[in-house]
Backbone as a ProteinNet text record, in pm:
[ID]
protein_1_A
[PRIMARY]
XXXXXXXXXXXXXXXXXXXXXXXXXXXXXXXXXXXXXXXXXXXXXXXXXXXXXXXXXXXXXXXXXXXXXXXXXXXXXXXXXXXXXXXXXXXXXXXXXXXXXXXXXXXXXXXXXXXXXXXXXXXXXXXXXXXXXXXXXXXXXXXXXXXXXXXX
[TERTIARY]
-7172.7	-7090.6	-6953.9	-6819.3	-6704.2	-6676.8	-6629.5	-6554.8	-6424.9	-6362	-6218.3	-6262.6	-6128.1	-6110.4	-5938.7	-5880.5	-5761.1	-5713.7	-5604.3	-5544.1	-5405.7	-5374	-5250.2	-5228.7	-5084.4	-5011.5	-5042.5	-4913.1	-4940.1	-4990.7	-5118	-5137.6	-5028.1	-5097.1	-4987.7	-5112.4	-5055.1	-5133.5	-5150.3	-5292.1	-5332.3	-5499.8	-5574.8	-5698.8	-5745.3	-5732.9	-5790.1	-5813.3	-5679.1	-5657.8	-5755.7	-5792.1	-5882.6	-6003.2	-6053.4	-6175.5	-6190.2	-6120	-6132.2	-6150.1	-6085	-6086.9	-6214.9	-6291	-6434.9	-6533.1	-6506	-6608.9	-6608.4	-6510.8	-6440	-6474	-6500	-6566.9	-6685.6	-6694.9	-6874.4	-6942.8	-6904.7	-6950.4	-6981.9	-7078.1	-7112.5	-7060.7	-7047.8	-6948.5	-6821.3	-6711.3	-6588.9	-6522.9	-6457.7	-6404.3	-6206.2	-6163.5	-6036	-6009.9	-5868.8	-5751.8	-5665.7	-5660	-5527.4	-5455.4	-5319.2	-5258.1	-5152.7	-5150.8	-5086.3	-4943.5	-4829.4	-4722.2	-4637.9	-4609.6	-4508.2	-4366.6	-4227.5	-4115.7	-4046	-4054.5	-3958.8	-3985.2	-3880.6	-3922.9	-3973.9	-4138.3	-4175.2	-4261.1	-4285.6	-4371.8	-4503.2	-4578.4	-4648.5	-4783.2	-4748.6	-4870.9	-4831.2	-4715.9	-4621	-4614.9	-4657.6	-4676.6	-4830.6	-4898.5	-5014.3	-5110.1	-5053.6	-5013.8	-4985.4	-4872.3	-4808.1	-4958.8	-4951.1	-5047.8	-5204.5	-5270.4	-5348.9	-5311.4	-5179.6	-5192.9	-5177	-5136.1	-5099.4	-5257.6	-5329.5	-5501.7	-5569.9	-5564.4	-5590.9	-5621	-5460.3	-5381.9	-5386.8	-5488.1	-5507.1	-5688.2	-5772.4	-5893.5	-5956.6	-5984.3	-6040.6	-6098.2	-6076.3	-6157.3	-6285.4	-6380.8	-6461.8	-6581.8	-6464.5	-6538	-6572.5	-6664.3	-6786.8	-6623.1	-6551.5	-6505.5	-6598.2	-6555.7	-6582.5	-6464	-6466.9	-6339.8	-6380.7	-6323.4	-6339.2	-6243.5	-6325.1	-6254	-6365.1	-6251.2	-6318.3	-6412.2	-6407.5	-6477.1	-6625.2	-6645.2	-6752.6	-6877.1	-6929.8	-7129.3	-7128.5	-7207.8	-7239.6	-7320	-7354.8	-7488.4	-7536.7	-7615.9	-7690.1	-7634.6	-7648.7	-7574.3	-7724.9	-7826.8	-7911.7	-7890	-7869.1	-7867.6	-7728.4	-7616	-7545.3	-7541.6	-7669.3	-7702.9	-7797	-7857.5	-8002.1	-7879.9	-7765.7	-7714.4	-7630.9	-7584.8	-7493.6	-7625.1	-7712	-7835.9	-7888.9	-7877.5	-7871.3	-7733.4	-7625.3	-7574.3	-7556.4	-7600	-7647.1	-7812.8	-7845	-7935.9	-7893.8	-7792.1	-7759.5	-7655.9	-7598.5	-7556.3	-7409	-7332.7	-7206.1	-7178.7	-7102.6	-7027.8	-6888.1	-6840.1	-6749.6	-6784.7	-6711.1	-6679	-6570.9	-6533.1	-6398.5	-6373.1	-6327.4	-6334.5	-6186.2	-6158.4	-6034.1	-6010.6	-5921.8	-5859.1	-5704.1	-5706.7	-5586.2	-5463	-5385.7	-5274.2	-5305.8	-5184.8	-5208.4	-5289	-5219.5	-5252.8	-5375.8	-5446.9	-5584.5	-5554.6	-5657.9	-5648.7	-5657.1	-5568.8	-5501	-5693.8	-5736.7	-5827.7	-5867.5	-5740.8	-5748.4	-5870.2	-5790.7	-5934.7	-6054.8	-6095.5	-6200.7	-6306.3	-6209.2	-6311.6	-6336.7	-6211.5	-6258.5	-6380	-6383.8	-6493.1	-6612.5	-6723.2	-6856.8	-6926.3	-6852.1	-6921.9	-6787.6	-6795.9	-6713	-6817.3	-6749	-6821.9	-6727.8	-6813.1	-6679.4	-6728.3	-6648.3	-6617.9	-6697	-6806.8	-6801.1	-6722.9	-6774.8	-6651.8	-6534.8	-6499.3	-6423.5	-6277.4	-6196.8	-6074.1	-6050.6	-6027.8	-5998	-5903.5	-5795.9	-5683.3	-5702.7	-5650.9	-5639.9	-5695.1	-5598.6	-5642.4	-5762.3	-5827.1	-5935.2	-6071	-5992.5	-6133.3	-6164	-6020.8	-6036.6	-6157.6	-6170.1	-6259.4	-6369.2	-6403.2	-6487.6	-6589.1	-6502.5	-6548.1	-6588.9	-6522.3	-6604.9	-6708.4	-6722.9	-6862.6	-6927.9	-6968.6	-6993.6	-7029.1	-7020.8	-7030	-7076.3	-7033.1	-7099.2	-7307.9	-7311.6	-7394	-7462.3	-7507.6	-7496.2	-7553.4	-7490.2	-7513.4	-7620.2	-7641.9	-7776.9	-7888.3	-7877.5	-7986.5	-8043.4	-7967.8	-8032.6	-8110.1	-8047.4	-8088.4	-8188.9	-8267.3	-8367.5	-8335.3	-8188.2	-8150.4	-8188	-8224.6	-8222.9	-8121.4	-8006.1	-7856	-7876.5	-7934.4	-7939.3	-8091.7	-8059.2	-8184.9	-8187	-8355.5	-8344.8	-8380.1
-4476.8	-4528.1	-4463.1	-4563.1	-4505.2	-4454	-4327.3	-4343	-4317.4	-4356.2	-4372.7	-4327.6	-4214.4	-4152.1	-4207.3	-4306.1	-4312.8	-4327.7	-4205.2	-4121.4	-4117.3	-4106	-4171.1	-4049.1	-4018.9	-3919.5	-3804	-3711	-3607.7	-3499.6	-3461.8	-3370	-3233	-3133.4	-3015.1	-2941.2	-2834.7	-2721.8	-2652.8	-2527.5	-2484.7	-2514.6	-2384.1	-2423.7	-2512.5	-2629.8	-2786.1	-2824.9	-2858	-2929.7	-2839.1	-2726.9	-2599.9	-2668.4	-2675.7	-2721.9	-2832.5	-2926.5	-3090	-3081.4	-2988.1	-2999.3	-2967.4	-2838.2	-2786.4	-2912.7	-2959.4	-3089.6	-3196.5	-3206.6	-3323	-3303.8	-3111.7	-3136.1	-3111.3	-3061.4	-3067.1	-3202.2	-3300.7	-3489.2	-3497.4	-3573.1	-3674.4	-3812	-3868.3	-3980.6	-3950.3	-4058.9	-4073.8	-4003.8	-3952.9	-3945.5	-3963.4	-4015.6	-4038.6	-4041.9	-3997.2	-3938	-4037.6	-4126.8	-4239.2	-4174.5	-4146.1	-4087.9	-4249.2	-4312.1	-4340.1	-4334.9	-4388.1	-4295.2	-4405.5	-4460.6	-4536.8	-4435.1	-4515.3	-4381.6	-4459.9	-4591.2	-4618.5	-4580.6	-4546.6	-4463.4	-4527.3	-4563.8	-4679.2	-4566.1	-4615.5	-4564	-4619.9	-4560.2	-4630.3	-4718.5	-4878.2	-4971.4	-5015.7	-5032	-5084.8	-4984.3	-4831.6	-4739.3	-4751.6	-4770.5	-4788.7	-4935.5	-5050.8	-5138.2	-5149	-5095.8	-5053.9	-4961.7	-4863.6	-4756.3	-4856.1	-4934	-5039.9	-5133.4	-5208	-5264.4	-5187.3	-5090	-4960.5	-4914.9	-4870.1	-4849.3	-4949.7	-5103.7	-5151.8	-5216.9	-5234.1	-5285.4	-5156.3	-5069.2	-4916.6	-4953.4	-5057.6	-5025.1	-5137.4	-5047.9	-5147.4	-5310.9	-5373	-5502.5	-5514.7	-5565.4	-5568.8	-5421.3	-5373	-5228.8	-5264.1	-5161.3	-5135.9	-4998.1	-5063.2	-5014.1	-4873.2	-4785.3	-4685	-4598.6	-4653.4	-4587	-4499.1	-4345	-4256.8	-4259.6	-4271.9	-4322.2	-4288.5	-4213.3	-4156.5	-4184.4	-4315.3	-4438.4	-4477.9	-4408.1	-4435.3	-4388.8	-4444.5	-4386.9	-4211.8	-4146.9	-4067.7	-4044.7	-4026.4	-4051.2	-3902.2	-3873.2	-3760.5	-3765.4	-3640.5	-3683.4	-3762.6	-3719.3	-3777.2	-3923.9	-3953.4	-4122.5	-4183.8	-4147.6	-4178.7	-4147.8	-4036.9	-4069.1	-4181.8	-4240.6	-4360.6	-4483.5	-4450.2	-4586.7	-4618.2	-4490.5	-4509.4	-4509	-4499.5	-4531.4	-4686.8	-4724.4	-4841.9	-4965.4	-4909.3	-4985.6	-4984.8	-4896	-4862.8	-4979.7	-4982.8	-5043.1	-5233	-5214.7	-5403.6	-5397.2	-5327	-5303.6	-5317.2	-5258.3	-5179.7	-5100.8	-5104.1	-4980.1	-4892.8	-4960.1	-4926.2	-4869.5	-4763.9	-4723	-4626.9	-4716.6	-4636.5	-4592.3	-4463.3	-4419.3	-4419.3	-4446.7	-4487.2	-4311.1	-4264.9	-4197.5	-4238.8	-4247.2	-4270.8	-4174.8	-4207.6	-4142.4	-4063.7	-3994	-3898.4	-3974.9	-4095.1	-4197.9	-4242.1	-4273	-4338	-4436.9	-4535.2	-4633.5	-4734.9	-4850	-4965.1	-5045.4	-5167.6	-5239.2	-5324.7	-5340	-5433	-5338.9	-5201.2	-5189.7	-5167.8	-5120.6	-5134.6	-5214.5	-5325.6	-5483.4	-5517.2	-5397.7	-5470.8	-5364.7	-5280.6	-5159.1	-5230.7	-5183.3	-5234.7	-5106.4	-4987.7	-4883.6	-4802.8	-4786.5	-4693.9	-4568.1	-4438.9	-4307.3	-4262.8	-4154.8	-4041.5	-3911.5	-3825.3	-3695.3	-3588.2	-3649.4	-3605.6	-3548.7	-3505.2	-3547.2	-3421.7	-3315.5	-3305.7	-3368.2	-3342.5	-3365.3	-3271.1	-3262.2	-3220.9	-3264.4	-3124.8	-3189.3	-3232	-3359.9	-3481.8	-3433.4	-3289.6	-3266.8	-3178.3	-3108.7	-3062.2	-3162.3	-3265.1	-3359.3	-3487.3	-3432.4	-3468.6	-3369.6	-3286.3	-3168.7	-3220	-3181.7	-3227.5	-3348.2	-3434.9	-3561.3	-3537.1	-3442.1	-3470.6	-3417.1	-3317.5	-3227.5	-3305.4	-3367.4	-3475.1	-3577.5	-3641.9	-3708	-3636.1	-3527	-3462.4	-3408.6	-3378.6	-3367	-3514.2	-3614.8	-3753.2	-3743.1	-3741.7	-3743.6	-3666.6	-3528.6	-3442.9	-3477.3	-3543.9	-3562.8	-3672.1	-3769.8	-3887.5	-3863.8	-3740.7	-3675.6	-3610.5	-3549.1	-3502	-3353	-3324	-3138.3	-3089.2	-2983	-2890.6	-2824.7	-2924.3	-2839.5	-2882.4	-3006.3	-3018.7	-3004.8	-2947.3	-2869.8	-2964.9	-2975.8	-3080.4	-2969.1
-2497.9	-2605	-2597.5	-2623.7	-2612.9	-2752.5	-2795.2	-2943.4	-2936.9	-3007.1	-3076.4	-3217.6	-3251.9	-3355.6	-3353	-3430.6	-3494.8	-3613	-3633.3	-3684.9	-3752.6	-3903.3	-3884.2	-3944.1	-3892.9	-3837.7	-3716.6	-3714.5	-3577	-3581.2	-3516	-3501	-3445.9	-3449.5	-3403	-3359.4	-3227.2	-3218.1	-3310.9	-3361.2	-3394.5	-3392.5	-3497.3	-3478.3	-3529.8	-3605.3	-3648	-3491.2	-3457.3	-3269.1	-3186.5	-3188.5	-3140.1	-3130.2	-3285.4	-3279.7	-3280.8	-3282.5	-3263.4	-3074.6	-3016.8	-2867.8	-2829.5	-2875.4	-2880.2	-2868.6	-2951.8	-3018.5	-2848	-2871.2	-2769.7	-2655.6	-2586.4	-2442.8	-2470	-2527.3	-2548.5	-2531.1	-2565.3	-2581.1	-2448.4	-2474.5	-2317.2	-2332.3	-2471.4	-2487.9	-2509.9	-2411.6	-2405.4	-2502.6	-2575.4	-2752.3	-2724.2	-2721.8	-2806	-2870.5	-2892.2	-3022.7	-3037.4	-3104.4	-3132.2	-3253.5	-3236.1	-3351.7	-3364.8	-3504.1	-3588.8	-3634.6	-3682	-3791.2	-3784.6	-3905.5	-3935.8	-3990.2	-3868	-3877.8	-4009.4	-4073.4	-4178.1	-4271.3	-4357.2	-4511.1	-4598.3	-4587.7	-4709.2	-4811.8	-4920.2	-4997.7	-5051.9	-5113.7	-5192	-5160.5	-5222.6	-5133.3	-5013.4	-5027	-4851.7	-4792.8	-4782.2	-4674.7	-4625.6	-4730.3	-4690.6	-4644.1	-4629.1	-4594.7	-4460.5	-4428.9	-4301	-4204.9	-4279.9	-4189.1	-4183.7	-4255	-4199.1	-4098.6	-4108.7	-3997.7	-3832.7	-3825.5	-3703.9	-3721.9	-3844.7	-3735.9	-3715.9	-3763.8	-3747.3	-3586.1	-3579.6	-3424.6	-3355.2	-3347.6	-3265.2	-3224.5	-3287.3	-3243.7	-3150.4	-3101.6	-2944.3	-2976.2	-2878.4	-2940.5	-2919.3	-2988.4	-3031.2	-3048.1	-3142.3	-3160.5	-3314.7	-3318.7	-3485.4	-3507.1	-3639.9	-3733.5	-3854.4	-3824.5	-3917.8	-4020.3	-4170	-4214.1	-4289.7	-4311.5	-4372.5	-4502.6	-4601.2	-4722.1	-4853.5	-4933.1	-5057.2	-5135.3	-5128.9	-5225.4	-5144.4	-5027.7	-4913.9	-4931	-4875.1	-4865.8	-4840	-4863.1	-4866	-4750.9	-4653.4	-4604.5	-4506.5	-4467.4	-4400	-4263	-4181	-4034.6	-3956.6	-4032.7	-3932.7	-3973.1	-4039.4	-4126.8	-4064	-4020.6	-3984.9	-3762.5	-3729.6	-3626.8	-3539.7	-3674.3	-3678.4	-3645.8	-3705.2	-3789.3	-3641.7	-3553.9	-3415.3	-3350.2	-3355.5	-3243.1	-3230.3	-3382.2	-3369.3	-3340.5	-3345.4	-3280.1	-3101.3	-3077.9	-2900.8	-2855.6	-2960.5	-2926.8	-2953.7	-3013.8	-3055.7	-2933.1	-2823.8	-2731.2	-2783.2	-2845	-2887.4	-2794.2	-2743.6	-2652.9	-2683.9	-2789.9	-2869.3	-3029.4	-3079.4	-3184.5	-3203.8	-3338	-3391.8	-3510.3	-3531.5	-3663.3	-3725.4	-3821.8	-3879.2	-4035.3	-4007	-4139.6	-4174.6	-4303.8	-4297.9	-4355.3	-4403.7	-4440.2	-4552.9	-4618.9	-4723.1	-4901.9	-4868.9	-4976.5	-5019.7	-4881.1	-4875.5	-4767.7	-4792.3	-4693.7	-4755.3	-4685.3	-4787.3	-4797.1	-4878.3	-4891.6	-4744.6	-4726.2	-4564.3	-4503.3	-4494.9	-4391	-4420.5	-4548.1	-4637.6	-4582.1	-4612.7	-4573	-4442.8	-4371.7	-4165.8	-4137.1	-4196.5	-4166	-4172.2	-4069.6	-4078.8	-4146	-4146.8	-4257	-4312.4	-4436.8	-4510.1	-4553	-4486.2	-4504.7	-4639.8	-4666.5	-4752.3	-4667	-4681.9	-4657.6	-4717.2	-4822.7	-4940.6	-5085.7	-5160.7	-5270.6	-5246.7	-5184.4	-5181.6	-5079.5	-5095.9	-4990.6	-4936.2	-4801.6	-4658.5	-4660.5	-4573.8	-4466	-4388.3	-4325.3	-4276.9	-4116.9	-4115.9	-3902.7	-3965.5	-4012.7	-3993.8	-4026.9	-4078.8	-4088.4	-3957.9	-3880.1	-3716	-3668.5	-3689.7	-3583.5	-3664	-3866.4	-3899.1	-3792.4	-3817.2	-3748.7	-3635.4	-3559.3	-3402.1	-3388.9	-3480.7	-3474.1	-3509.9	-3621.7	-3709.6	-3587.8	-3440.6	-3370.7	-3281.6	-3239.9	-3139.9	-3184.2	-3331.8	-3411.4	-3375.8	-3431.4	-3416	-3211.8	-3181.8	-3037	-2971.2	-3017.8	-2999.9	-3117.5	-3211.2	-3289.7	-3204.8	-3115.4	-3055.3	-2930	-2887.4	-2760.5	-2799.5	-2902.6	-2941.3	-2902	-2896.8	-2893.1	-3044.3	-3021	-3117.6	-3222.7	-3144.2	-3218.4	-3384.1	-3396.1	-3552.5	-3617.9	-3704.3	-3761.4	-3903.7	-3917.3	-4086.9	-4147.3
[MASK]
++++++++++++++++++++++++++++++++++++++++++++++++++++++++++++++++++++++++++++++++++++++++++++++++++++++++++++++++++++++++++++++++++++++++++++++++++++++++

């Protein structure tokens, strides 16, 4: 399975990018970084607007949409490792995970998502919930492999 993680805005060195890199060689699936960023000064619903159509027009075609968004399921990593096992098994070779800007994420992509997660209820900065996430996938990836790395 390929994943795509895109991202709106830039990352920077430090340890978020550290451990998002950790995550990233550790994988036996592909993982990409699509970073995002609209440069005109919009605000508001038209910034966020904007930053949907840029992750939108960032995810592979015919990839299974995943948006990380406040308002999202809750779900277990093993429940969200069943849920990428089963799309390996409907033969998906693509997945992409969508965060968005400081705002949220406009409704558009809401509705293109075939799953909306949350983070749980708190909020994370935006690059550490890049690494979040990859562990979070790399996790996901040894629960399917039947490793020991995740413990119930």
């Amino acid at each position: 399975m390929r994943i795509a993680i895109v991202a709106v805005g830039k990352g920077r060195r430090g340890p978020e990018q550290q451990l998002f890199e950790t995550y990233r060689e550790r994988l036996s699936w592909p993982l990409t970084l699509k970073e995002v960023e609209e440069k005109k000064p919009l605000e508001g619903e038209a910034l966020k607007a904007r930053e949907a159509e840029l992750l939108l027009g960032a995810v592979p075609k015919g990839a299974v949409i995943v948006a990380l968004d406040e308002r999202g399921r809750n779900i277990t990593s093993r429940k969200l490792a069943d849920w990428i096992g089963g799309m390996q098994l409907d033969g998906k070779s693509d997945l992409c995970f969508l965060i968005g800007g400081a705002d949220g994420l406009d409704p558009a992509v809401r509705a293109q998502a075939d799953l909306v997660l949350a983070c749980g209820s708190l909020t994370w900065p935006h690059l550490l919930v890049r690494a979040m996430l990859a562990e979070q996938i790399y996790r996901c990836e040894q629960i399917l492999a039947g490793h020991p790395y995740h413990r119930d």
